[in-house]
C-alpha positions as a Markdown table, in Angstrom:
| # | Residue | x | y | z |
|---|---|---|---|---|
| 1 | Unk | -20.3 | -3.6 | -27.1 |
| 2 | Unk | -19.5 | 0.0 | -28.7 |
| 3 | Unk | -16.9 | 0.2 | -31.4 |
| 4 | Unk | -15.7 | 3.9 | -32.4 |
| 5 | Unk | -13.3 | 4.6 | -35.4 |
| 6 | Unk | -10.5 | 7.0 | -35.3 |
| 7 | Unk | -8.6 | 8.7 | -38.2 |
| 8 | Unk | -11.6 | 8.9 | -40.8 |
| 9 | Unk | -11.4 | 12.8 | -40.7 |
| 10 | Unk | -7.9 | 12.9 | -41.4 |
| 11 | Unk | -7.9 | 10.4 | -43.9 |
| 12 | Unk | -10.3 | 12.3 | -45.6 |
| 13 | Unk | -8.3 | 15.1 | -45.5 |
| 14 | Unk | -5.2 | 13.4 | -47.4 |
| 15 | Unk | -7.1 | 10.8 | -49.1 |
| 16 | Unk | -10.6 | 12.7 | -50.1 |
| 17 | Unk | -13.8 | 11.6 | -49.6 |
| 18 | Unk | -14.3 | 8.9 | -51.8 |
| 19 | Unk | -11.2 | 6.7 | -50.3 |
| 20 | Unk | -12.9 | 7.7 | -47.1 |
| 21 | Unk | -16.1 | 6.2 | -48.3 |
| 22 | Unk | -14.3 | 2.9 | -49.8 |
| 23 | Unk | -12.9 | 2.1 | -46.3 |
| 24 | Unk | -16.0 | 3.3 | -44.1 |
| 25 | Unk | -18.0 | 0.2 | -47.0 |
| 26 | Unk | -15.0 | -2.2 | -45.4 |
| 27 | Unk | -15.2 | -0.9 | -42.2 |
| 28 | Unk | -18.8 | -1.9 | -41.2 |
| 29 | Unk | -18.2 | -5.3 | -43.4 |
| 30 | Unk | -15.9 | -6.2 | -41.1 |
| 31 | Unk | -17.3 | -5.3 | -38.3 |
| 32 | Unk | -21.0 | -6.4 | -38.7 |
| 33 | Unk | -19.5 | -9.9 | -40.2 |
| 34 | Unk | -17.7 | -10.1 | -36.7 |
| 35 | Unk | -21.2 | -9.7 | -34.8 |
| 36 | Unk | -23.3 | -11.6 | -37.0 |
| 37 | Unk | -20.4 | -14.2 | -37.0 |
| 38 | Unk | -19.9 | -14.4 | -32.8 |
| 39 | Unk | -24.3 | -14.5 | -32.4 |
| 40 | Unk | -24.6 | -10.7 | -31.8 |
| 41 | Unk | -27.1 | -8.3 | -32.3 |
| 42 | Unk | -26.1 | -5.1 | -34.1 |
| 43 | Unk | -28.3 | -2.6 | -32.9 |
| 44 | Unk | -27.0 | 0.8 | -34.8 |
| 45 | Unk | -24.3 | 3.2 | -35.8 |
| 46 | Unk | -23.9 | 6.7 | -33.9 |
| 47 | Unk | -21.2 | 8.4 | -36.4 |
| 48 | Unk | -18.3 | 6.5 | -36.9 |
| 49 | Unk | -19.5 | 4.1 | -33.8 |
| 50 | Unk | -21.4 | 1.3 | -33.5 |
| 51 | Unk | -23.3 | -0.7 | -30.7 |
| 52 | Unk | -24.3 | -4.5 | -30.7 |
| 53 | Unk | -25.2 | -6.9 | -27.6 |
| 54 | Unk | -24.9 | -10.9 | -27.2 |
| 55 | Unk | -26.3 | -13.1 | -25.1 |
| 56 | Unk | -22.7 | -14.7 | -24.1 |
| 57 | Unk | -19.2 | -12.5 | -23.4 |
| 58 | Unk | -17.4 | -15.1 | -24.8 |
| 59 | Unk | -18.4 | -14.5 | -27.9 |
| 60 | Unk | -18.4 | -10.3 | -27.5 |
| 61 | Unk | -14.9 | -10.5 | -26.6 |
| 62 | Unk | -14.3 | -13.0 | -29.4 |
| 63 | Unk | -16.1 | -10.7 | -31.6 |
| 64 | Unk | -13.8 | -7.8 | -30.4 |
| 65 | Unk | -10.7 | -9.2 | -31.3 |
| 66 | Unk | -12.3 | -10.3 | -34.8 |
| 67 | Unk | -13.1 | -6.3 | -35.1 |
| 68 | Unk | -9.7 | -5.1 | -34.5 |
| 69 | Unk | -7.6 | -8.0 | -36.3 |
| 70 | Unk | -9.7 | -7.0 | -39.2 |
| 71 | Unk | -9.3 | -3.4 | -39.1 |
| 72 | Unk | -5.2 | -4.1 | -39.2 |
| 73 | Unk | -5.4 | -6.2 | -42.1 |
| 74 | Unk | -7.4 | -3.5 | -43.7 |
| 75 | Unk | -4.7 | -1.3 | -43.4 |
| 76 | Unk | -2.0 | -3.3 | -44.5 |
| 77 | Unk | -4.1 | -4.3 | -47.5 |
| 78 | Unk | -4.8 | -0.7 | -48.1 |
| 79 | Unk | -1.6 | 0.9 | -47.7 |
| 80 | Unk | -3.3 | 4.2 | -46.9 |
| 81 | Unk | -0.9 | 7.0 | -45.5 |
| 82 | Unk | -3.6 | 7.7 | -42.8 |
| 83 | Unk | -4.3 | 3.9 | -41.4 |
| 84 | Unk | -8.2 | 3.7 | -39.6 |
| 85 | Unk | -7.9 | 2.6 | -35.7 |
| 86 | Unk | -11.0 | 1.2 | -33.8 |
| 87 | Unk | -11.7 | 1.2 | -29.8 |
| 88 | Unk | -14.1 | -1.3 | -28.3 |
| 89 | Unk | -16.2 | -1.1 | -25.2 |
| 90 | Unk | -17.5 | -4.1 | -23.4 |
| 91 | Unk | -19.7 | -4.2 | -20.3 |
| 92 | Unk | -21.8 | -6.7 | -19.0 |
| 93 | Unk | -25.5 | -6.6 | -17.6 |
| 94 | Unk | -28.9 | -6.4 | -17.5 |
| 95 | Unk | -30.8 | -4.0 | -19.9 |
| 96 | Unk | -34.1 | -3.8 | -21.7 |
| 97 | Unk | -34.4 | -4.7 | -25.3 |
| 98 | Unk | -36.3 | -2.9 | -28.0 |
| 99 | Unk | -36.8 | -3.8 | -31.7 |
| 100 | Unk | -34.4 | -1.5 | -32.9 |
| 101 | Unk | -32.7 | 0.0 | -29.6 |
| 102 | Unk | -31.7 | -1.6 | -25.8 |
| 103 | Unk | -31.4 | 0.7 | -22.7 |
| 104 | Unk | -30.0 | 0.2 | -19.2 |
| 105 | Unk | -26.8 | 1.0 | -17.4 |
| 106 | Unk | -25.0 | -1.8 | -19.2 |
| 107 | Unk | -25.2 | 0.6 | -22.2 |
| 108 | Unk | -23.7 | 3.8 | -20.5 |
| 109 | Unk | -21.3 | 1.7 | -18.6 |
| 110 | Unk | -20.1 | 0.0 | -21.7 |
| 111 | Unk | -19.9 | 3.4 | -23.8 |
| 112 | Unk | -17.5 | 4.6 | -20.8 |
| 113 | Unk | -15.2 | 1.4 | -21.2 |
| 114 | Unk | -14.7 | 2.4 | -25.2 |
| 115 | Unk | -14.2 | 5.9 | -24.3 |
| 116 | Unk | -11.0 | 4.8 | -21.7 |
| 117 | Unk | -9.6 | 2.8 | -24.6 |
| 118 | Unk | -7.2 | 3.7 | -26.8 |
| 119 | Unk | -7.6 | 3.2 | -30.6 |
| 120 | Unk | -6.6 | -0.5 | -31.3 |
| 121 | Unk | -7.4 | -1.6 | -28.0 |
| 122 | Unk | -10.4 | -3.6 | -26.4 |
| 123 | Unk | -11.1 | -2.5 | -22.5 |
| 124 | Unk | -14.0 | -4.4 | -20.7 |
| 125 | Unk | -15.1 | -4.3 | -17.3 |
| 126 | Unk | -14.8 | -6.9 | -14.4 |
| 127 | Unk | -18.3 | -8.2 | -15.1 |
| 128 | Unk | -17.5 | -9.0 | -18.4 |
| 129 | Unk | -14.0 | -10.7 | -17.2 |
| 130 | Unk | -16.4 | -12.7 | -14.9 |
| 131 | Unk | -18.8 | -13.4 | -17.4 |
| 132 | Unk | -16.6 | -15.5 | -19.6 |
| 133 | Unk | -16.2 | -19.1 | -20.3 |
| 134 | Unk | -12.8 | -19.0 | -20.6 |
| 135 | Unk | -10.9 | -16.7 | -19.5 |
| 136 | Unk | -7.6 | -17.8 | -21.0 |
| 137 | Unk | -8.6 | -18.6 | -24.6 |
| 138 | Unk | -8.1 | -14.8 | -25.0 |
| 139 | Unk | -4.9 | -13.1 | -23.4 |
| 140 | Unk | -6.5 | -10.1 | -20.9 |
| 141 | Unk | -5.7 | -9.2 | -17.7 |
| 142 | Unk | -6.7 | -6.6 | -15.1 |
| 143 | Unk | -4.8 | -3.5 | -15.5 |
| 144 | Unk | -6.6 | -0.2 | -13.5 |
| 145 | Unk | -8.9 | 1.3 | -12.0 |
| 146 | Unk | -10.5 | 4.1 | -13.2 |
| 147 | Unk | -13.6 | 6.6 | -12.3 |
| 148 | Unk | -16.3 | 6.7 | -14.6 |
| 149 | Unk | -18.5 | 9.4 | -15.6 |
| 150 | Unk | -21.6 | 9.3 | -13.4 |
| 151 | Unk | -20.8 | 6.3 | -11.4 |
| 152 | Unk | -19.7 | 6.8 | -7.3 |
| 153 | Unk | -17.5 | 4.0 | -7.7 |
| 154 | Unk | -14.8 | 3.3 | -9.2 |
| 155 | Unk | -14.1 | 0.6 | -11.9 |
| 156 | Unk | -11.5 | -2.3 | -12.7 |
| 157 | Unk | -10.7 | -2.1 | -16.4 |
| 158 | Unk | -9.6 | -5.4 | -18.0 |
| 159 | Unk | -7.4 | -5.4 | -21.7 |
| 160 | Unk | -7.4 | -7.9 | -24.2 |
| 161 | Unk | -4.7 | -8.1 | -26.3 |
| 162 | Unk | -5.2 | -9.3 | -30.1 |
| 163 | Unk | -1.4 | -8.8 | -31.2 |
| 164 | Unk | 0.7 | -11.7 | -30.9 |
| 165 | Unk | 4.0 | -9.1 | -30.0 |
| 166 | Unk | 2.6 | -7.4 | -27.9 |
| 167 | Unk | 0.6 | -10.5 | -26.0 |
| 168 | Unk | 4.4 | -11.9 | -25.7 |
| 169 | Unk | 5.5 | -8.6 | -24.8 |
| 170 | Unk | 3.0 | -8.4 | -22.0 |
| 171 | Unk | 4.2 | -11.5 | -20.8 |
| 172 | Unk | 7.9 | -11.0 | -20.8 |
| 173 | Unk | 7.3 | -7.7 | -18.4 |
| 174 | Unk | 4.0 | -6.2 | -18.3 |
| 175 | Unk | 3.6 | -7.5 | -14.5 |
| 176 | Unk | 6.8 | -7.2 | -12.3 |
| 177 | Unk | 7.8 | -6.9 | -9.0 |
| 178 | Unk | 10.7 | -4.5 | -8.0 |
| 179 | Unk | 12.4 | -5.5 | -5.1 |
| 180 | Unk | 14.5 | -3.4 | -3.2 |
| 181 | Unk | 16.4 | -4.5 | -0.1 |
| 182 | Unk | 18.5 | -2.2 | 2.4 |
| 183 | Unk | 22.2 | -1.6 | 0.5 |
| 184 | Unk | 21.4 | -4.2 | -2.4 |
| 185 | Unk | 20.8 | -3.2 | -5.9 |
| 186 | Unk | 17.8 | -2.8 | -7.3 |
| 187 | Unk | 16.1 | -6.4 | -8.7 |
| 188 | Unk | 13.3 | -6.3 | -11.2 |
| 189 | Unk | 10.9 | -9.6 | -11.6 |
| 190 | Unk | 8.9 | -10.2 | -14.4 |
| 191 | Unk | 5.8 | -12.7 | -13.4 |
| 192 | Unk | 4.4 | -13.8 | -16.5 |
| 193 | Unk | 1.5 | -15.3 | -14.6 |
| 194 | Unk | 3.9 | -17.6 | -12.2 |
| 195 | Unk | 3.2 | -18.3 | -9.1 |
| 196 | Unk | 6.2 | -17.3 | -7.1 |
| 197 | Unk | 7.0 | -18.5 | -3.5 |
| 198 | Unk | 9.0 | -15.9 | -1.1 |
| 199 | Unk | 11.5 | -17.2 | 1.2 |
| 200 | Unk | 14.6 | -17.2 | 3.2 |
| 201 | Unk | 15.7 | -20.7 | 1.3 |
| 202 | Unk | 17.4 | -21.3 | -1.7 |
| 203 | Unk | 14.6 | -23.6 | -2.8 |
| 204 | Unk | 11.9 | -20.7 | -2.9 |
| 205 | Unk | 11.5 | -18.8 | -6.5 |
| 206 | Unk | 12.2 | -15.3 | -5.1 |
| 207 | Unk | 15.2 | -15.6 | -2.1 |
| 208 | Unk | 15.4 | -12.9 | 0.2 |
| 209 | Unk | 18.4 | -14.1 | 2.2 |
| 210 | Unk | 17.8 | -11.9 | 5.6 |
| 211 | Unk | 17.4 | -13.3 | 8.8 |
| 212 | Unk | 14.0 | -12.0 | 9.8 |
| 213 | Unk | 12.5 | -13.7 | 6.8 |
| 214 | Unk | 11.3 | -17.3 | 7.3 |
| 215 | Unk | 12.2 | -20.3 | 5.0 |
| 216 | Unk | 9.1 | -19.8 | 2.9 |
| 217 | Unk | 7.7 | -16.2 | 3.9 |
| 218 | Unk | 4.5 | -15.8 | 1.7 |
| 219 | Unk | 3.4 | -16.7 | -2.0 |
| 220 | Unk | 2.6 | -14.7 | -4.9 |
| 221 | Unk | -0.3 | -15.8 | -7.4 |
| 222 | Unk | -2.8 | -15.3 | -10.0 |
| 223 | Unk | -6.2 | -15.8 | -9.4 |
| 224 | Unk | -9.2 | -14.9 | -11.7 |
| 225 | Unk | -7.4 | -12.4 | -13.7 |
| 226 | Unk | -5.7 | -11.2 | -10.2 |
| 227 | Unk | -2.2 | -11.0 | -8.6 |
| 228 | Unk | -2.7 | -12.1 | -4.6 |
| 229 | Unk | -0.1 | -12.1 | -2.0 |
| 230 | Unk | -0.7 | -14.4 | 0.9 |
| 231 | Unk | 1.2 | -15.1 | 3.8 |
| 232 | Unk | 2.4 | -17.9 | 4.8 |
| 233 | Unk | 2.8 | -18.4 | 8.0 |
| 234 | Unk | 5.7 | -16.5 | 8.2 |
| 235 | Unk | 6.8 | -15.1 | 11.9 |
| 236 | Unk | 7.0 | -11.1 | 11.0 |
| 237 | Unk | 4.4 | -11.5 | 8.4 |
| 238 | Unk | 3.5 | -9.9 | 5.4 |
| 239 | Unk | 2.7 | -5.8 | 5.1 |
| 240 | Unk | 1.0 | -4.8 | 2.3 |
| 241 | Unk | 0.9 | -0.7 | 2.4 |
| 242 | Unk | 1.3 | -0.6 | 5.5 |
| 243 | Unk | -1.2 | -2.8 | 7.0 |
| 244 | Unk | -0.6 | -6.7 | 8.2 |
| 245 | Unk | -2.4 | -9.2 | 5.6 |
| 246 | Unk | -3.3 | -13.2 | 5.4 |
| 247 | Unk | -4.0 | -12.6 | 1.7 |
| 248 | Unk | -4.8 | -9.9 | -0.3 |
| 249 | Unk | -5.7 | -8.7 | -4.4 |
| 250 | Unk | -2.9 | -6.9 | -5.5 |
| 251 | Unk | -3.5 | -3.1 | -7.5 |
| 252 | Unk | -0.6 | -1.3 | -9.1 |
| 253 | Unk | 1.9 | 0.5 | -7.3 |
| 254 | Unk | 1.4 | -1.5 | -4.1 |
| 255 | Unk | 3.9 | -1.5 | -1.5 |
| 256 | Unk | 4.9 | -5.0 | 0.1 |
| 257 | Unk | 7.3 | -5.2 | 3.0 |
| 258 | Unk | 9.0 | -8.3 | 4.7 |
| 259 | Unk | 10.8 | -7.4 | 6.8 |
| 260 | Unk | 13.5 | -5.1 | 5.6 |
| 261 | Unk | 12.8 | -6.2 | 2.0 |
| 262 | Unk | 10.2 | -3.7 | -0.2 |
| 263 | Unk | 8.3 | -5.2 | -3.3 |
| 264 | Unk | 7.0 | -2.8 | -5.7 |
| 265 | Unk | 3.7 | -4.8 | -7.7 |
| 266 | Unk | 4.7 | -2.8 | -10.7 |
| 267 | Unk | 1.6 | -3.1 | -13.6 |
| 268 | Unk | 2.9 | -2.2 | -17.2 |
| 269 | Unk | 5.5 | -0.6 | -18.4 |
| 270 | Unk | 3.2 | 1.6 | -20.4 |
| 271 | Unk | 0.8 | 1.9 | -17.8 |
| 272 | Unk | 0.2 | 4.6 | -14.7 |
| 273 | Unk | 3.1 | 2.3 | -12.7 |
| 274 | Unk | 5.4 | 4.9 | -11.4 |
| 275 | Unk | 2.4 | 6.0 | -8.7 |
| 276 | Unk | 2.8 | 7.6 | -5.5 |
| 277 | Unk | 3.8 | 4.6 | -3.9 |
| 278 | Unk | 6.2 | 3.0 | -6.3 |
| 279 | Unk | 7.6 | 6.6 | -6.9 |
| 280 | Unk | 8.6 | 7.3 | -2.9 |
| 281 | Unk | 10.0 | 3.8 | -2.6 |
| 282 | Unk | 12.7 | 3.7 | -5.6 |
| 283 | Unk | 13.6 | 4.6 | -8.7 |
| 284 | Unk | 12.2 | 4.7 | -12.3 |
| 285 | Unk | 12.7 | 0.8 | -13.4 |
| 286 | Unk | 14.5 | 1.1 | -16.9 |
| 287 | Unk | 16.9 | -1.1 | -18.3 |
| 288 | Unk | 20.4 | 0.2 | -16.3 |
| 289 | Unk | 20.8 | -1.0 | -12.7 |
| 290 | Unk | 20.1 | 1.2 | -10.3 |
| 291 | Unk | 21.8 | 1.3 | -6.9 |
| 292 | Unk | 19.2 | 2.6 | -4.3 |
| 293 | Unk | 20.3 | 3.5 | -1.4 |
| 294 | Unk | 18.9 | 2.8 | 2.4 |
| 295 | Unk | 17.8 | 6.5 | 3.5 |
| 296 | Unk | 20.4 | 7.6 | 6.6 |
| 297 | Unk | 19.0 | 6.4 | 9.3 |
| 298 | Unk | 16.8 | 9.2 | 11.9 |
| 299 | Unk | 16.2 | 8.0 | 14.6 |
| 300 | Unk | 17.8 | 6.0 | 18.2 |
| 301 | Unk | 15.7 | 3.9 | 20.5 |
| 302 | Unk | 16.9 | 5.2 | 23.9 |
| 303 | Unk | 15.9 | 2.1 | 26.9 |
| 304 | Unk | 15.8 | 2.8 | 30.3 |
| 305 | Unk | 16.1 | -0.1 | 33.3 |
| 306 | Unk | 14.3 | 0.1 | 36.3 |
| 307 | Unk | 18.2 | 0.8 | 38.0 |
| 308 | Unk | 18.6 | 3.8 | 35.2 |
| 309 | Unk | 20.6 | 2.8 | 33.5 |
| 310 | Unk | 20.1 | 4.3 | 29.6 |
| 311 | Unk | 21.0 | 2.6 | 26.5 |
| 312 | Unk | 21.1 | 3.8 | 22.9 |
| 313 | Unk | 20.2 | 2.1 | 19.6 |
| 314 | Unk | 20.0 | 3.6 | 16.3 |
| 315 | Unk | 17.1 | 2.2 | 14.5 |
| 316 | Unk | 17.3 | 1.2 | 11.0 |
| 317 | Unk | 14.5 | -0.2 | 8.5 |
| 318 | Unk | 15.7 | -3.9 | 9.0 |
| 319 | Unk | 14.6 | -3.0 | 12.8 |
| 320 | Unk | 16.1 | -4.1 | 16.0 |
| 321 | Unk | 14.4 | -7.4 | 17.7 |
| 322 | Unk | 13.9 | -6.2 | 21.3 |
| 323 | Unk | 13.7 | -9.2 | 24.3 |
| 324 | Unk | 15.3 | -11.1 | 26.6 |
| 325 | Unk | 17.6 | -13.3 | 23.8 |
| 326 | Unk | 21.3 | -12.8 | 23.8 |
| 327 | Unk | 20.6 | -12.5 | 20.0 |
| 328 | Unk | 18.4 | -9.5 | 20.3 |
| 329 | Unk | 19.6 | -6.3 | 19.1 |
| 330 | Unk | 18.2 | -4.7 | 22.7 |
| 331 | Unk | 18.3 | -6.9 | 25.3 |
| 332 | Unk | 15.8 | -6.5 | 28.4 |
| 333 | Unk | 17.5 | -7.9 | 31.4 |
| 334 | Unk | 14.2 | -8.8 | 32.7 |
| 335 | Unk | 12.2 | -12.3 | 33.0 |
| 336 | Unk | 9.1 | -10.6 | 32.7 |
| 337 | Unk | 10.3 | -10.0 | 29.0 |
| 338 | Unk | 10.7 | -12.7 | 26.4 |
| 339 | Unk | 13.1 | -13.4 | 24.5 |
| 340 | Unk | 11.8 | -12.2 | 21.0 |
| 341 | Unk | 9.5 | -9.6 | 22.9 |
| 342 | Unk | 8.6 | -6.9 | 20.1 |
| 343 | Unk | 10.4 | -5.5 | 16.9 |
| 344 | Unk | 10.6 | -1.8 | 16.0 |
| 345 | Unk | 11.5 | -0.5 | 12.9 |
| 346 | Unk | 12.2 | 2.8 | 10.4 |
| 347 | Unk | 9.9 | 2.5 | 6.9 |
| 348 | Unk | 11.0 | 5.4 | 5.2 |
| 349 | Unk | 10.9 | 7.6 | 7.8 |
| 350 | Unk | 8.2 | 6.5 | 10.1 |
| 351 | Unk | 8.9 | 4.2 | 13.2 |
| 352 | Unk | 6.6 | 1.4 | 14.0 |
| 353 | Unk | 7.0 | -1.7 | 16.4 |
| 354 | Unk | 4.8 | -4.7 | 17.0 |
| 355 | Unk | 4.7 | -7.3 | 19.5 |
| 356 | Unk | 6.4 | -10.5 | 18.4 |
| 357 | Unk | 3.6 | -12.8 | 20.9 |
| 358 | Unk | 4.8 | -11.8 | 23.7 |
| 359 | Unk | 3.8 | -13.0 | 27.3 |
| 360 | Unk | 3.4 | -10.0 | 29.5 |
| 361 | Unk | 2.8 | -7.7 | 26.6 |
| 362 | Unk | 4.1 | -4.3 | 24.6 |
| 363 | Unk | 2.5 | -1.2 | 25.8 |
| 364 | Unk | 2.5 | 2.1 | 24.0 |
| 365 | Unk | 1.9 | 4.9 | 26.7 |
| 366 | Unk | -0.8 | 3.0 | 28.6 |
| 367 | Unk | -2.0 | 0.9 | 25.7 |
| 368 | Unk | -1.9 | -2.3 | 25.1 |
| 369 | Unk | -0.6 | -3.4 | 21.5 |
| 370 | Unk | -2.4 | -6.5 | 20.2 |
| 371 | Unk | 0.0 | -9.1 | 19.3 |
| 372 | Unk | 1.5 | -9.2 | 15.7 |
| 373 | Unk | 0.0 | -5.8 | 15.2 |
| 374 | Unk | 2.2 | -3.6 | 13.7 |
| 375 | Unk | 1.7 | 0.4 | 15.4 |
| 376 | Unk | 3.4 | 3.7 | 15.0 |
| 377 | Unk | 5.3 | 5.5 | 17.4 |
| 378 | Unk | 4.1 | 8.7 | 17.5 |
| 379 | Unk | 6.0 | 12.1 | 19.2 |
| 380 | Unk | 7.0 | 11.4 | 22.8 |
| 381 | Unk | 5.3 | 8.2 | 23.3 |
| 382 | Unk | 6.7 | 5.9 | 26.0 |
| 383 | Unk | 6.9 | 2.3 | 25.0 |
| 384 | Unk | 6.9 | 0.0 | 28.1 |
| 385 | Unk | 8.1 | -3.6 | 28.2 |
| 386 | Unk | 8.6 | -5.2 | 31.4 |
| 387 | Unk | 10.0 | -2.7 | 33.6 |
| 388 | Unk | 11.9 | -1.7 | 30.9 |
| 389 | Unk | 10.9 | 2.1 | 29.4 |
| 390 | Unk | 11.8 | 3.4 | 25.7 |
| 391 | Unk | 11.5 | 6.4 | 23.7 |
| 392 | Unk | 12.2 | 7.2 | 20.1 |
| 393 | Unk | 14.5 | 10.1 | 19.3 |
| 394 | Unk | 16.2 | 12.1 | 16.9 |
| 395 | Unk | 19.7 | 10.0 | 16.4 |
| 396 | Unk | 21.7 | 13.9 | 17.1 |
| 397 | Unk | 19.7 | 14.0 | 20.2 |
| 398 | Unk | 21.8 | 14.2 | 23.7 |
| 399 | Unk | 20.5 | 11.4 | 25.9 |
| 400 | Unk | 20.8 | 11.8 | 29.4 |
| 401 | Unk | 18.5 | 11.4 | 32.2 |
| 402 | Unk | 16.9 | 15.4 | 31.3 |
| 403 | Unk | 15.4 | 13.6 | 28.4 |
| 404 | Unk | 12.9 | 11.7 | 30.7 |
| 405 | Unk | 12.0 | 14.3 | 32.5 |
| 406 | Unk | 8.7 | 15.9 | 32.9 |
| 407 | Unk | 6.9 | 18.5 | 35.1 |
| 408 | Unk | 6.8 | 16.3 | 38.0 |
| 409 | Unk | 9.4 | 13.1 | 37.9 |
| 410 | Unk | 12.0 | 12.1 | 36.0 |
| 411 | Unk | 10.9 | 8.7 | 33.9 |
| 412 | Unk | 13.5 | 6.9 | 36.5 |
| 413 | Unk | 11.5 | 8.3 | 39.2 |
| 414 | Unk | 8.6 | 6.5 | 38.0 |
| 415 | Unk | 10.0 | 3.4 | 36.6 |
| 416 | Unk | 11.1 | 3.2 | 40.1 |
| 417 | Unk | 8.1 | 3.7 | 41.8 |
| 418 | Unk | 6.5 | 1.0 | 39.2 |
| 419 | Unk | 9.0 | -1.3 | 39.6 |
| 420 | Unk | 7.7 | -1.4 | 43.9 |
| 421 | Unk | 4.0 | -2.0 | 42.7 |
């Protein structure tokens, strides 16, 4: 564990030296008292820093929020104009004890986790998180990940939080989803370490009334410190940033789609939420509702029979079920097609379809789409169902049969010549 003070040099600027001293003599009281208190080693002070090991994180994390509850009664009691601020470091490992020293990467690693943290706040790495006895007899959770200084990977920082306003503050909306469905306001839910279930159904804790969801569509939870999403079974399934999932850790900004519904996992408001992700998908979250709306729609799905005969859909982000159904939004008169064959749809921009189990098959140019697996259409791809042919086009485009055509035959020509084989 590292410790590092903040604000000495300014206090000794409007205090003077000797108020400095007085509160540097409390400092270390407080601080060594905590170690020796919580079975820790102090090992020695660098500056206005010091470093200490135990033999159980349980009782370094303990002696963490000791530190730092101290350090604000200080101040109160004090009253100075300048109040001191501590950071804390924790990291847990192997290293190689001296007498009056220990080495090892636990030591650098844990010098970089007080370095990330703010003054007042305790940051300590996934290790440590999995080290402890209890992880619930101190509020922390997971709340980044961040590079560290000499290290290829990248690390998951945990926070522990010592004040009882902000713990409760945390609670109330440090971990939220933002859910945003096509022409619907805006929806902002707070998790405070629920777990949620997902659904079509009134009975489910988040309802997402749209027909392509199922009755109970996937589940939301915390595990080990950890937000998880898990599918349940549902019959479109569960995308998490782009990319079908049975279950999967949660990291801020992540993008969740059923069906035409998008989930922001939003981490903190005081944290790095707004990323990339959450930024393309919607709005800042702040405390007015926001109306987003559905970007105008791009693109048309144009079909061709094995007669030629073209239809036209325009293709929106809930999508268009494509099969042999009187209930699907492009109906395939065609046995050889089911009758919830495939489903294509617009995510922001980008058209993708998947195949819905399908007997016979959905077949991008000559390729074969695995079942439930979601693909993008690129350019002038040709999607083949049945004897059925489709294309994805700008929505201004003119449609007539000169849009199939290429060097040699016209796509009727050889949907025709298919259709014989």
């Amino acid at each position: 564990m590292f410790t590092d003070l903040k604000g000495s040099t300014s206090l000794a600027e409007s205090e003077g030296d000797m108020a400095v001293r007085l509160l540097l003599k409390h400092h270390n009281e407080i601080v060594s008292q905590a170690i020796e208190k919580h079975k820790g080693t102090f090992v020695k002070t660098m500056g206005d820093g010091t470093m200490s090991y135990f033999e159980e994180a349980q009782e370094g994390l303990r002696a963490a929020v000791e530190i730092q509850k101290g350090i604000d009664k200080l101040n109160a009691e004090e009253e100075s104009k300048v109040p001191i601020q501590i950071r804390i470091g924790l990291h847990t490992g192997s290293g190689i004890v001296e007498k009056n020293d220990i080495f090892g990467d636990v030591v650098n690693v844990a010098s970089r986790f007080e370095g990330l943290a703010n003054p007042n706040e305790i940051y300590f790495s996934e290790d440590t998180f999995n080290a402890l006895a209890d992880n619930e007899e101190i509020y922390c959770r997971f709340i980044k990940t961040s590079s560290i200084k000499g290290k290829r990977e990248p690390f998951k920082v945990f926070k522990a939080f010592w004040k009882e306003e902000e713990i409760e503050e945390d609670k109330s909306g440090g971990i939220s989803l933002v859910i945003q469905m096509s022409g619907q306001e805006k929806k902002v839910v707070p998790l405070k370490g629920k777990e949620l279930i997902i659904g079509r159904t009134t009975e489910n804790d988040i309802v997402l009334d749209e027909p392509y969801i199922s009755r109970r569509h996937a589940r939301l939870f915390l595990e080990g410190g950890f937000y998880f999403i898990e599918d349940l079974k549902s019959k479109l399934g569960v995308e998490v940033n782009g990319k079908k999932i049975s279950k999967i850790q949660l990291n801020n900004g992540d993008e969740i789609i059923l069906s035409s519904a998008h989930l922001i996992f939003v981490e903190g408001p005081d944290e790095e939420a707004r990323q990339t992700g959450a930024k393309e998908a919607m709005a800042p979250v702040d405390g007015d509702a926001t109306v987003l709306h559905a970007p105008e729609e791009m693109y048309k799905l144009v079909t061709i029979s094995k007669d030629g005969e073209i239809m036209e859909h325009t293709i929106t982000d809930e999508g268009l079920m494509i099969g042999r159904s009187q209930t699907a939004e492009v109906k395939l008169e065609d046995k050889l097609a089911s009758r919830q064959h495939a489903r294509i749809w617009d995510s922001m921009g980008r058209i993708f379809i998947e195949d819905l189990g399908s007997n016979n098959g959905t077949f991008l140019d000559d390729r074969r789409i695995k079942k439930e697996q979601k693909v993008e259409v690129q350019g002038k791809q040709v999607i083949k169902i049945a004897s059925y042919r489709l294309l994805v086009v700008d929505r201004m485009q003119k449609v007539d049969e000169s849009l199939f055509a290429d060097d040699k035959h016209s796509i009727t020509q050889k949907v025709k010549r298919f259709w014989r084989r």
